[in-house]
C-alpha positions as CSV (number, residue, x, y, z in Angstrom):
1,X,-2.7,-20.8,-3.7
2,X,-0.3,-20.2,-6.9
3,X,-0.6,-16.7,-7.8
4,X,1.2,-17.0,-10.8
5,X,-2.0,-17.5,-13.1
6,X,-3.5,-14.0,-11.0
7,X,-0.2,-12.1,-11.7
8,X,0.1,-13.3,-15.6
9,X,-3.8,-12.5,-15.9
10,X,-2.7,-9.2,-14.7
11,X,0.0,-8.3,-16.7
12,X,-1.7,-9.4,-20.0
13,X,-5.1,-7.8,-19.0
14,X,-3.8,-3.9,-17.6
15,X,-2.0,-2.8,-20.5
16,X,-4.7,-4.3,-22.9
17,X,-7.1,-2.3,-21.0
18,X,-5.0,1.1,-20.8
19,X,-4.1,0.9,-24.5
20,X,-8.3,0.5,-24.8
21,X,-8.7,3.6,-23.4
22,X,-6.2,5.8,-24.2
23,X,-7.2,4.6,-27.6
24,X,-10.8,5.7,-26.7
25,X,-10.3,8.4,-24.7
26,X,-8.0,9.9,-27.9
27,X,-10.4,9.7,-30.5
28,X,-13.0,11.7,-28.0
29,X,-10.5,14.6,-27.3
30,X,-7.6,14.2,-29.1
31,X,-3.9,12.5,-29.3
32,X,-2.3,16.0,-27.7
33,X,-4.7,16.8,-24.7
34,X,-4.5,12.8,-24.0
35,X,-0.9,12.7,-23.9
36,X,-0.6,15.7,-21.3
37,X,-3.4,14.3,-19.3
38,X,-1.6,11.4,-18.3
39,X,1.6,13.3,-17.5
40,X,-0.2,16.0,-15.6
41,X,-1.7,12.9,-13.5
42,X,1.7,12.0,-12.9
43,X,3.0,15.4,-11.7
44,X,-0.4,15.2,-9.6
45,X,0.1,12.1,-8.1
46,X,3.7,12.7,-7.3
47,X,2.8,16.1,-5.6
48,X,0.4,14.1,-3.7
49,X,2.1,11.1,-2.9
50,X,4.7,13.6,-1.3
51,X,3.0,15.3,0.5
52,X,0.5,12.3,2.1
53,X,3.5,10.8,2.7
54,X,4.8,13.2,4.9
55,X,1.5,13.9,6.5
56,X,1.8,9.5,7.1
57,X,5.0,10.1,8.7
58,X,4.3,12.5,11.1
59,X,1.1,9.6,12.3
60,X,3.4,7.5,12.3
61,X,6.0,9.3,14.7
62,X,3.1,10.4,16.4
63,X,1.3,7.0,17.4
64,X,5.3,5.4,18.0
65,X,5.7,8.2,20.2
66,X,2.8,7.5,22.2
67,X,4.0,3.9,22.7
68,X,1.3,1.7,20.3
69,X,1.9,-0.1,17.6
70,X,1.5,1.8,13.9
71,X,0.0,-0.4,12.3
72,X,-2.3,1.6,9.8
73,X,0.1,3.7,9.4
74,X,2.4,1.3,8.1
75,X,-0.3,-0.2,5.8
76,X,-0.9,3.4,4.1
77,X,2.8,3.9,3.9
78,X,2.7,0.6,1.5
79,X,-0.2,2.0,-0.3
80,X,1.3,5.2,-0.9
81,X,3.9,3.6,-2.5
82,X,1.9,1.6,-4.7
83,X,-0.4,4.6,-5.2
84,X,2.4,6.6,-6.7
85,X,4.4,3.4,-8.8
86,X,0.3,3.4,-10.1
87,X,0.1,7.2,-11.0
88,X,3.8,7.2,-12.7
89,X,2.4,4.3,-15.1
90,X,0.9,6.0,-17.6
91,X,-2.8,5.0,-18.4
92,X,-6.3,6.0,-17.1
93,X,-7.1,2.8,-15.2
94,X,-4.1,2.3,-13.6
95,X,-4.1,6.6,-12.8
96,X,-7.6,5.7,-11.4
97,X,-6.1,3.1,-8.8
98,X,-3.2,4.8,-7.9
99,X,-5.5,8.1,-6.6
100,X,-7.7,5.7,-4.7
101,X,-4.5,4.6,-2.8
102,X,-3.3,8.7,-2.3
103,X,-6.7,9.8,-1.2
104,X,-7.3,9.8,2.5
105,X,-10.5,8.5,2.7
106,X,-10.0,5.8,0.5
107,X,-6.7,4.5,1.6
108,X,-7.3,4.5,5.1
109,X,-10.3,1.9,4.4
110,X,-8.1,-0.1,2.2
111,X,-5.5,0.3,5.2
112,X,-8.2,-1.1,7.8
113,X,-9.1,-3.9,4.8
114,X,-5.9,-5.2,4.5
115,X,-5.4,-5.1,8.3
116,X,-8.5,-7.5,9.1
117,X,-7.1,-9.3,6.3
118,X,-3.7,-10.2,7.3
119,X,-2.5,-12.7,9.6
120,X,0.0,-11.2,12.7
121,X,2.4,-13.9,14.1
122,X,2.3,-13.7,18.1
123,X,6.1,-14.8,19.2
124,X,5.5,-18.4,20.7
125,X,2.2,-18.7,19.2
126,X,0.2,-19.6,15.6
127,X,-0.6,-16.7,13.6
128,X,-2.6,-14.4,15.7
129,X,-3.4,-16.7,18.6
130,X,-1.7,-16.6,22.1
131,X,-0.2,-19.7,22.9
132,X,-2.2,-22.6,25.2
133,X,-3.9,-20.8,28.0
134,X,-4.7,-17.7,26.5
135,X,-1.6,-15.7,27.8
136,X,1.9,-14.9,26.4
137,X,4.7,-17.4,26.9
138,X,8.0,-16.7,29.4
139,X,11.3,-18.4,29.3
140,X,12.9,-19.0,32.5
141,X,16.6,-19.0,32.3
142,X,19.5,-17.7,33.8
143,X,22.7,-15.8,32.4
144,X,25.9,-14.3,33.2
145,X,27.8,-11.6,31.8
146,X,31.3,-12.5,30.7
147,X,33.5,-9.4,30.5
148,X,36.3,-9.2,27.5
């Protein structure tokens, strides 16, 4: 699949759709309160972003310390990231999107969405599959050290 007619649809749709509703959203309360509206959801969503990060972090050590793999937290780490880059646009819609990706609740189901969603490649085997037989594969070999 070519996403290049997804990405162009969304760069020419977003900031049609943000300049819609700041537009709108102006004329209801005003150029002034709009204007620190969108900045103050970018001081929020930095604030936020910082400190869900760090709370991410700490799962993160947490679950690597315990010896599994950390895999949603990784995913929410991404998101985090995106959910800030979102929050420091400025616009309503894109504001909206970024605080779905900093809120808990939220991100962790996108987290588990993407996860079902994306393909992990086994070593030795197709994307998400064991090799033939169901188990994973060894090498037999032999080595030798050589000393400098």
């Amino acid at each position: 699949m070519n996403p290049f007619p997804v990405l162009l649809l969304l760069f020419l749709l977003v900031p049609l759709v943000e300049i819609y509703l700041l537009i709108k959203i102006g004329g209801v309360i005003g150029a002034f309160p709009t204007v620190v509206l969108v900045v103050l959801t970018a001081v929020l969503g930095a604030a936020l972003a910082r400190y869900q990060g760090l709370a991410t972090l700490q799962r993160l050590q947490a679950t690597m310390a315990r010896g599994e793999a950390p895999a949603i937290e990784m995913f929410e780490g991404v998101l985090l990231l995106v959910g800030a880059l979102l929050l420091l646009t400025p616009g309503f819609l894109t504001d909206l999107l970024g605080f779905a990706c900093l809120v808990p609740l939220t991100r962790r189901a996108l987290a588990f969405w993407l996860l079902k969603r994306v393909a992990v490649v086994t070593p030795g085997g197709a994307p998400g599959r064991a090799p033939e037989g169901g188990q994973p594969r060894t090498l037999e070999g032999e080595f030798h050290r050589e000393d400098d």
